[in-house]
C-alpha atoms as a printed R data frame, in Angstrom:
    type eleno elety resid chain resno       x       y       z
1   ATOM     1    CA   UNK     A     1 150.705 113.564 110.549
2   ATOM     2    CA   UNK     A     2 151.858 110.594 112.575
3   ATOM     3    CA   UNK     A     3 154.815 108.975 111.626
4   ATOM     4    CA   UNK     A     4 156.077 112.241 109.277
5   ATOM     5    CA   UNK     A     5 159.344 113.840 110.347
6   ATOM     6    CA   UNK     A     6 158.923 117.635 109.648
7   ATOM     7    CA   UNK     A     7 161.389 120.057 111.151
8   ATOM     8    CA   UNK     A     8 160.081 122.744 114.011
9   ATOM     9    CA   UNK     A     9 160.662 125.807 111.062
10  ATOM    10    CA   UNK     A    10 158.907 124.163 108.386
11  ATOM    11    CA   UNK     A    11 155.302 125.170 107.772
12  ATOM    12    CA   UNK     A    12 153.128 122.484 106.628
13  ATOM    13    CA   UNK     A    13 149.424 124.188 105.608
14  ATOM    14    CA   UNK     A    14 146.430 122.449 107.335
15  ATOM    15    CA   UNK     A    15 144.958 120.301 104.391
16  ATOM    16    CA   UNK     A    16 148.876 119.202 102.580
17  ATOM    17    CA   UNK     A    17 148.904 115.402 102.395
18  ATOM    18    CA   UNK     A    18 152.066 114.091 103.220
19  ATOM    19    CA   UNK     A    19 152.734 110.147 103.738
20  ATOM    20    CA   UNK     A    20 154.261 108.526 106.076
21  ATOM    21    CA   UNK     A    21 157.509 107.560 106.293
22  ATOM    22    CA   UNK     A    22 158.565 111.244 104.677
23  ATOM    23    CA   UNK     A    23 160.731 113.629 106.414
24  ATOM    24    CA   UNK     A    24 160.499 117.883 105.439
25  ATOM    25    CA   UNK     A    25 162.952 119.917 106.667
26  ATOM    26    CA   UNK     A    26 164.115 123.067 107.937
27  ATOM    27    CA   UNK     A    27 162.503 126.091 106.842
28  ATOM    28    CA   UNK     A    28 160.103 124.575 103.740
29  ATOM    29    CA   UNK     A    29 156.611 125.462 102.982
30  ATOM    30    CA   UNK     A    30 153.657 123.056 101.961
31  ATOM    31    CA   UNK     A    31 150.876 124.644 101.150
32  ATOM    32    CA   UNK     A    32 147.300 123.662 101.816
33  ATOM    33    CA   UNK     A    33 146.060 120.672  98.755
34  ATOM    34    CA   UNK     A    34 149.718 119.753  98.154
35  ATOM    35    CA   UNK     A    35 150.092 115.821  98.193
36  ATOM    36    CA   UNK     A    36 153.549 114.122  98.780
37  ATOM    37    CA   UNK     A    37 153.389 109.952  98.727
38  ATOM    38    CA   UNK     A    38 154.938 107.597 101.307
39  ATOM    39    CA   UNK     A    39 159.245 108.127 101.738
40  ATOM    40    CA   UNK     A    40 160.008 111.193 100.259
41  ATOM    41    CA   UNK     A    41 162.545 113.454 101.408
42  ATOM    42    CA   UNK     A    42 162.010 117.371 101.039
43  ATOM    43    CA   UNK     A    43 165.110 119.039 101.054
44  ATOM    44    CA   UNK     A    44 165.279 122.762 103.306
45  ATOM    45    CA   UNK     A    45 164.298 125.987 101.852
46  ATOM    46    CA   UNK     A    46 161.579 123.833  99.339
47  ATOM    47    CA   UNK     A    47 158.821 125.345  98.556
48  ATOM    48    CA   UNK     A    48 155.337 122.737  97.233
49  ATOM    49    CA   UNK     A    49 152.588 125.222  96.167
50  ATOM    50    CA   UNK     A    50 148.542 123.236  95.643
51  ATOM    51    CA   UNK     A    51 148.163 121.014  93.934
52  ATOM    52    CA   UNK     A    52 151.268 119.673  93.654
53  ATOM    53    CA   UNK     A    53 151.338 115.598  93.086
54  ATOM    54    CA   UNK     A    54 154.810 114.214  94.549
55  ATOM    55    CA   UNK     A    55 154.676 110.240  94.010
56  ATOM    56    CA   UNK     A    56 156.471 107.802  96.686
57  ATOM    57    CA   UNK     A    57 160.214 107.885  97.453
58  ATOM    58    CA   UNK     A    58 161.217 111.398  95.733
59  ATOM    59    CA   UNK     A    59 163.787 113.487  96.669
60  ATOM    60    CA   UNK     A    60 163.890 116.923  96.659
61  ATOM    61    CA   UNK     A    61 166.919 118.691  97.428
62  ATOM    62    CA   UNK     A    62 167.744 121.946  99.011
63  ATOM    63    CA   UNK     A    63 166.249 125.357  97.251
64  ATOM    64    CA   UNK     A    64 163.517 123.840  95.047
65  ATOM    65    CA   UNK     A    65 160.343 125.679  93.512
66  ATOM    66    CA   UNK     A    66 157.704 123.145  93.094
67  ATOM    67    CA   UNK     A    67 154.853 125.474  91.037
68  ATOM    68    CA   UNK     A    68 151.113 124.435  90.881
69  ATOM    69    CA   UNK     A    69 150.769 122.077  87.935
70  ATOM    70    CA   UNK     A    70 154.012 120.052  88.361
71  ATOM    71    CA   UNK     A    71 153.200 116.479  88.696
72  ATOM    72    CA   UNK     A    72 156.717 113.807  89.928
73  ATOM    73    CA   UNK     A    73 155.822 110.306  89.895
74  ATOM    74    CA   UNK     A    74 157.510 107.822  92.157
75  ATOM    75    CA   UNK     A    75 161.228 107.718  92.237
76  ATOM    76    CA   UNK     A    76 162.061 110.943  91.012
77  ATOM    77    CA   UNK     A    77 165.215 113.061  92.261
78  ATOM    78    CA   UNK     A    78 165.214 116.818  91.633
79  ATOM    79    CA   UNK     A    79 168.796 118.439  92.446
80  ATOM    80    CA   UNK     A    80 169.368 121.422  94.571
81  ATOM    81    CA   UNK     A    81 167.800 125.073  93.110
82  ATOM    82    CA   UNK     A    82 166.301 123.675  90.316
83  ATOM    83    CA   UNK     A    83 163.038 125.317  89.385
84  ATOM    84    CA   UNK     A    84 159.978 124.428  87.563
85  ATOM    85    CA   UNK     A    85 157.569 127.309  86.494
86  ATOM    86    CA   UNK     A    86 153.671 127.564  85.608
87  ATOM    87    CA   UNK     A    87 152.977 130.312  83.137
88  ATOM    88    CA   UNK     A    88 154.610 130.932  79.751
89  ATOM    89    CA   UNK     A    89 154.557 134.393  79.727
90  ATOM    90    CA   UNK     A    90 154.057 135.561  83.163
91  ATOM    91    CA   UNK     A    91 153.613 139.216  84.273
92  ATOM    92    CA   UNK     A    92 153.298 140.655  88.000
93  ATOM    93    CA   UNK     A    93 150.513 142.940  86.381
94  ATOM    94    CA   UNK     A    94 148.413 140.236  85.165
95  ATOM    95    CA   UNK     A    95 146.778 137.500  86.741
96  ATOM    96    CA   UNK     A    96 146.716 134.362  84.807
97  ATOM    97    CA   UNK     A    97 146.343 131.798  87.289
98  ATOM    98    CA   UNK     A    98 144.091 130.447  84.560
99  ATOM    99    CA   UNK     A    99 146.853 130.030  82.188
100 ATOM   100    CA   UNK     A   100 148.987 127.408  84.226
101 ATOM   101    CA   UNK     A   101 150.577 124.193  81.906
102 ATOM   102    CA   UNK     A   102 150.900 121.416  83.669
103 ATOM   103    CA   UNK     A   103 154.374 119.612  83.863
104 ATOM   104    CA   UNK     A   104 154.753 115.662  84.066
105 ATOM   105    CA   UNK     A   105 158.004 114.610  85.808
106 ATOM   106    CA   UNK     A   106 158.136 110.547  85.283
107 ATOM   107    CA   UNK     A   107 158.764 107.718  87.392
108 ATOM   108    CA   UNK     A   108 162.572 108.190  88.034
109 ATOM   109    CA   UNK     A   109 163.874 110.714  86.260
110 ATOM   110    CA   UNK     A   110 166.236 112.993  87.366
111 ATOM   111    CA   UNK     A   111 166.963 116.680  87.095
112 ATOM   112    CA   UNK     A   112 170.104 118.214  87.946
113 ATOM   113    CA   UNK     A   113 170.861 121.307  90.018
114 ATOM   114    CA   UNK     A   114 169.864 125.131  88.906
115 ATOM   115    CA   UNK     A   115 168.103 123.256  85.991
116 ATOM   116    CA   UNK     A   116 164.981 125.184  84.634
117 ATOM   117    CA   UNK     A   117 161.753 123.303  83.412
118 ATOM   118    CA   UNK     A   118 159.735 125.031  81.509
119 ATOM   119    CA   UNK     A   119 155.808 124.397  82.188
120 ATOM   120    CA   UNK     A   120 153.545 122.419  79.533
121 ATOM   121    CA   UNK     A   121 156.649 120.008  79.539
122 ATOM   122    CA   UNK     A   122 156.877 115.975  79.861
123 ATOM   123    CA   UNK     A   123 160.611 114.735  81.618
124 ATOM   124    CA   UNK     A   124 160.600 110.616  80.299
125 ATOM   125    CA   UNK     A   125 160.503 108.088  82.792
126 ATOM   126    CA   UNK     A   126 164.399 107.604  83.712
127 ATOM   127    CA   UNK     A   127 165.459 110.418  81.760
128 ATOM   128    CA   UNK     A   128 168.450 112.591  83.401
129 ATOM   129    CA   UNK     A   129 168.598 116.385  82.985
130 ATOM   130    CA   UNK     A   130 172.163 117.689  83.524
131 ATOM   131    CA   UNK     A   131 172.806 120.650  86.207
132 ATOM   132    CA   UNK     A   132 171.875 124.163  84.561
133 ATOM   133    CA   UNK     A   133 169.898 122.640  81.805
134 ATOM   134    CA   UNK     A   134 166.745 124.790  80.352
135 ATOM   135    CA   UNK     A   135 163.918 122.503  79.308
136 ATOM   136    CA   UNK     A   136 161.586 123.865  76.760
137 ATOM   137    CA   UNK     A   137 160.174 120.837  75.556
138 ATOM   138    CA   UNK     A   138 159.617 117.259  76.034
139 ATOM   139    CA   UNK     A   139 161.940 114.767  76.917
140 ATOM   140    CA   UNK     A   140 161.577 110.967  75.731
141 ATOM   141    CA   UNK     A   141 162.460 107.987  78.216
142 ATOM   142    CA   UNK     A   142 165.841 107.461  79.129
143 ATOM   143    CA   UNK     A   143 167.236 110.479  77.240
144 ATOM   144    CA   UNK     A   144 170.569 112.439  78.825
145 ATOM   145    CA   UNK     A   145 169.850 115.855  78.236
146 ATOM   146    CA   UNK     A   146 172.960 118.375  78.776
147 ATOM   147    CA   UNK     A   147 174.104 121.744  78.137
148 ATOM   148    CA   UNK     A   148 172.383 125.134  77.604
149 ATOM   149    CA   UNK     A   149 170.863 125.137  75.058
150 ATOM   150    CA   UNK     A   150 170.118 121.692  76.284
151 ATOM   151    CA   UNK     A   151 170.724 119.044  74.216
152 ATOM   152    CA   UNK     A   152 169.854 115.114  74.354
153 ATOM   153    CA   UNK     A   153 173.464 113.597  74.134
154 ATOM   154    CA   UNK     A   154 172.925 109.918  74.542
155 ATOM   155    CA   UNK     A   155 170.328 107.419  76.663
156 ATOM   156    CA   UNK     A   156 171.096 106.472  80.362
157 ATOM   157    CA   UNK     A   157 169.407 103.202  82.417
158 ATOM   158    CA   UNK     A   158 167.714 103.326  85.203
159 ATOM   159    CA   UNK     A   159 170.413 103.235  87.090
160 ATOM   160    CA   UNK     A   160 171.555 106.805  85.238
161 ATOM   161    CA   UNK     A   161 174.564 104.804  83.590
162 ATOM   162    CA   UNK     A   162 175.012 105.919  79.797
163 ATOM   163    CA   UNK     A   163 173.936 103.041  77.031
164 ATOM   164    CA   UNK     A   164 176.664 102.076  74.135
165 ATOM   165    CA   UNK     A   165 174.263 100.041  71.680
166 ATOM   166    CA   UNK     A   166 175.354  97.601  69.924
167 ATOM   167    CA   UNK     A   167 174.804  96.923  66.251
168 ATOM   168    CA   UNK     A   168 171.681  95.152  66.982
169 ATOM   169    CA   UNK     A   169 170.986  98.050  68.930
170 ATOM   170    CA   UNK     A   170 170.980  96.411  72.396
171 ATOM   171    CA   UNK     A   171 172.473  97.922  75.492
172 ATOM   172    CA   UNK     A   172 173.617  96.366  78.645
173 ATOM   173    CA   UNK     A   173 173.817  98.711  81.695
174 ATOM   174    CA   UNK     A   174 176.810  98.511  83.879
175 ATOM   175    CA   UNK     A   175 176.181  98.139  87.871
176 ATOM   176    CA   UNK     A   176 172.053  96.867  86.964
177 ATOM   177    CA   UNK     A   177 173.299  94.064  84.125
178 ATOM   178    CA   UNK     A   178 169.654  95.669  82.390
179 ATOM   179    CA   UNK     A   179 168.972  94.851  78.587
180 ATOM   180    CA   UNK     A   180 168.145  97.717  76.452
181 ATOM   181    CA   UNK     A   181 166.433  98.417  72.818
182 ATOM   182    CA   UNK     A   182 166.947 101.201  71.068
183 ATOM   183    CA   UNK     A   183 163.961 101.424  68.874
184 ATOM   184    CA   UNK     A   184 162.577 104.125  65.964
185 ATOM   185    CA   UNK     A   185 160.194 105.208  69.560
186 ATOM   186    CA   UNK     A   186 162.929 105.242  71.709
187 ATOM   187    CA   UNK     A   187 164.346 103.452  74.333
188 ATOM   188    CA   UNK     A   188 162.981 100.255  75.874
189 ATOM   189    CA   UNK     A   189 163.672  97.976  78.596
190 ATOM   190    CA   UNK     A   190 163.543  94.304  77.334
């Protein structure tokens, strides 16, 4: 894997894509059919089971459990120890690897640290999930989810600034100078 920075005590599994530009480090595991895109960062102590899709220019702190079925797209940032899962009802008696729910992460959304996403969900494209956060279900575009039980408490940019709509319902995000719509769908960026 020329032009890959991966640190002497992480293992990397012979058939793990991993593009270039990306850096793993200490002590993480890829396993074998796990693809990461181009300038990604994997945090230490990460684990990326098969089949695992990581899009380009993620970051994944310290501490994260990436299970088989979890999709990121590009752009996504996933804080340290939070943990994605793969069965609903799991039990160390019974097998179920046939059972797994996949999870969609979109393009640039975040999730906060020691957050918990629970499989079969969809995380909206620039939506940010507070720290400690359990997500059960799906979360729309740009939503701010907080608290536990978590809660959708606003809309954020793309630049993870919170939106103040006017009465035409137009938002302009500080720091990007974006244009917002809020809409009966949701969130758009006009």
């Amino acid at each position: 894997m020329e032009e890959v920075f991966c640190h002497n005590t992480a293992i990397i599994d012979e058939g793990a894509k991993i593009g270039k530009g990306s850096k793993v480090w200490h002590f993480s595991h890829i396993m074998q059919g796990a693809e990461i895109g181009e300038n990604c960062n994997i945090g230490q102590n990460v684990f990326i089971a098969q089949g695992v899709k990581i899009g380009s220019g993620v970051k994944v702190q310290n501490n994260v459990s990436l299970y088989t079925g979890v999709i990121c797209q590009e752009d996504v940032f996933l804080g340290p120890s939070c943990v994605f899962t793969n069965v609903v009802n799991p039990r160390s008696f019974i097998e179920r690897k046939n059972k797994y729910k996949p999870t969609l992460v979109k393009k640039g959304a975040t999730i906060g640290a020691n957050a918990t996403i629970v499989c079969g969900c969809t995380i909206g494209k620039y939506a940010l999930i507070g720290a400690g956060c359990v997500i059960r279900e799906d979360v729309e575009n740009y939503a701010c989810i907080s608290g536990n039980p978590a809660k959708k408490i606003g809309y954020v940019g793309e630049y993870g600034h919170r939106l103040i709509f006017d009465t035409n319902n137009i938002a302009i995000e500080k720091e990007s100078n974006y244009k917002y719509r809020l809409t009966e769908n949701g969130v758009v960026r006009i």
